[in-house]
C-alpha positions as CSV (number, residue, x, y, z in Angstrom):
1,X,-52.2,-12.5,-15.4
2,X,-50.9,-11.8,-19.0
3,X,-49.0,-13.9,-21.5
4,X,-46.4,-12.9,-24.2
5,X,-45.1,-14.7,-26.9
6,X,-42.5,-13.9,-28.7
7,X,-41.5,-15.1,-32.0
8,X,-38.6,-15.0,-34.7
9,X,-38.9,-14.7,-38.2
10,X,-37.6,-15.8,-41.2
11,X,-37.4,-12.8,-44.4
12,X,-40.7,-14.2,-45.4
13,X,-42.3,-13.9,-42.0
14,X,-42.6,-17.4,-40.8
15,X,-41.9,-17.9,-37.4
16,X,-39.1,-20.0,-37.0
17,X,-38.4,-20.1,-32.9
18,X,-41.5,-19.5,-30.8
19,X,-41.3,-18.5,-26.8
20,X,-43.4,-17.7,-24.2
21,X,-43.3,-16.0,-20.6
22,X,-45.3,-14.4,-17.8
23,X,-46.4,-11.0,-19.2
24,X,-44.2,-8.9,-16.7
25,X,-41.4,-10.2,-18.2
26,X,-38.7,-8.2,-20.4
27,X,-38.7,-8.9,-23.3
28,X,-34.9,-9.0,-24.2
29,X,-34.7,-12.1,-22.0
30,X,-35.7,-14.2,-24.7
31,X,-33.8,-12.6,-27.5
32,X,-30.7,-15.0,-26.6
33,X,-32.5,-18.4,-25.7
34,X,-34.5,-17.9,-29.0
35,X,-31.6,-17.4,-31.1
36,X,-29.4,-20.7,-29.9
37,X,-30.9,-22.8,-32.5
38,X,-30.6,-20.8,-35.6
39,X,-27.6,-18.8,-37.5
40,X,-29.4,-16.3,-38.7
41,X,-28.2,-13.2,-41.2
42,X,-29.7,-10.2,-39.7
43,X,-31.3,-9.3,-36.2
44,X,-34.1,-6.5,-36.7
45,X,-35.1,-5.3,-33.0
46,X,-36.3,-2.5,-31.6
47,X,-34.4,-0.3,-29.1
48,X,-36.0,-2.8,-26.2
49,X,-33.1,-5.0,-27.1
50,X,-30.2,-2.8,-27.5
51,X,-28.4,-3.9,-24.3
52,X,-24.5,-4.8,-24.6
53,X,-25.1,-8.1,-23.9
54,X,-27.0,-9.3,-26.5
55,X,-24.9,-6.6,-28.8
56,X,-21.9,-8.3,-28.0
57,X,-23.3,-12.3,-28.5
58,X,-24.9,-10.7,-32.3
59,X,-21.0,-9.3,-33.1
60,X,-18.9,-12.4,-31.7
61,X,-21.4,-14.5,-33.8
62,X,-21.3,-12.7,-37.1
63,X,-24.7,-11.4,-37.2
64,X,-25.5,-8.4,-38.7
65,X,-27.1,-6.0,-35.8
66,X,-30.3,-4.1,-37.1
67,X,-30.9,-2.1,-33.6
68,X,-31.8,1.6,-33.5
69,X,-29.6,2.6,-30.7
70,X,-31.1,4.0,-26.8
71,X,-31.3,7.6,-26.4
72,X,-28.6,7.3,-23.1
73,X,-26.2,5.5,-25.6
74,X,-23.2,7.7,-25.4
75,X,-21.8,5.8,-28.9
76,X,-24.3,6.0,-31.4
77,X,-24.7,3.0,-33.8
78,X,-25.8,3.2,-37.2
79,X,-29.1,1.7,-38.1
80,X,-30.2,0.4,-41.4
81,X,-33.4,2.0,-41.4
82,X,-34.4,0.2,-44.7
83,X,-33.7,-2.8,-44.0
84,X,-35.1,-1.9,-40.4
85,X,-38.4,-1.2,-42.1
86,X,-38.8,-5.2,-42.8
87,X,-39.1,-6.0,-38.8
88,X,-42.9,-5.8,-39.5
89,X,-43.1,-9.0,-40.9
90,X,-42.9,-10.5,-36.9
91,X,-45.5,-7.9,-36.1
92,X,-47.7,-8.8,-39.0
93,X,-47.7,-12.3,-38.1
94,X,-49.2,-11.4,-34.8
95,X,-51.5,-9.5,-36.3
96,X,-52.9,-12.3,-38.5
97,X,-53.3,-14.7,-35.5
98,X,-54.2,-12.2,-33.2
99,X,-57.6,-12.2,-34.5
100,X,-58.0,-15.2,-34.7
101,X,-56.2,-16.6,-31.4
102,X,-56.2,-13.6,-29.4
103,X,-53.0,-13.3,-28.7
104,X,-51.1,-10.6,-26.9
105,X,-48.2,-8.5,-28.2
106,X,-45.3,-10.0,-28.7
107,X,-41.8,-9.0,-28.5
108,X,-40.3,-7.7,-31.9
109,X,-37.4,-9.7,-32.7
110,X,-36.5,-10.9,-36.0
C-alpha cells in the first residue's frame, strides 16, 4: 500500500495546505478540498488537473489558471509557461523532505 501527499505552496515554497490519500488515488481529487481555505493568486498544475471542473471553480473564483491544457482538449488554453516554470517550488519541497522522510511523490499543485 502506498501513500501520497499532496501539498500547496506559497511563491516562496512553503506549504500552506497539506493532504493525504491512499496511493491509487487521482490526484485532482484533492486540488478542490485543499484549496477551500485559502484565496490564492495563481494555480500552477500540471495537465493531471485540467478537468472542467476544477477549471470552472479557478475562473468563478478569480484565480488565475496556470494549466498546460490535455492533448484531447478541442479549445486550446494558453499557458504561461514562465510563470509555469515556478511550479517546482512544490516539487522541490518534496524533494528536501523526501530524503529525509521518505516520502512519496506528491501531486503538483501550487
Amino acid at each position: 500500500m502506498t501513500t501520497k501527499i499532496h501539498a500547496i505552496c506559497d511563491a516562496l515554497g512553503n506549504p500552506v495546505e497539506l493532504g493525504i490519500t491512499p496511493g491509487q488515488d487521482a490526484d485532482i481529487t484533492q486540488a478542490e478540498p485543499l484549496l477551500e481555505n485559502i484565496d490564492p493568486d495563481a494555480f500552477l498544475a500540471d495537465k493531471a488537473y485540467d478537468a472542467d471542473r476544477l477549471i470552472d471553480r479557478l475562473i468563478q473564483r478569480g484565480i488565475t489558471l496556470v494549466i498546460p491544457p490535455k492533448r484531447n482538449r478541442t479549445t486550446r488554453r494558453k499557458t504561461d509557461f514562465s510563470l509555469y516554470s515556478e511550479r517546482n517550488l512544490v516539487e522541490r519541497l518534496f524533494s528536501i523532505n523526501s530524503s529525509s522522510f521518505a516520502l512519496s511523490q506528491p501531486a503538483t499543485i501550487n
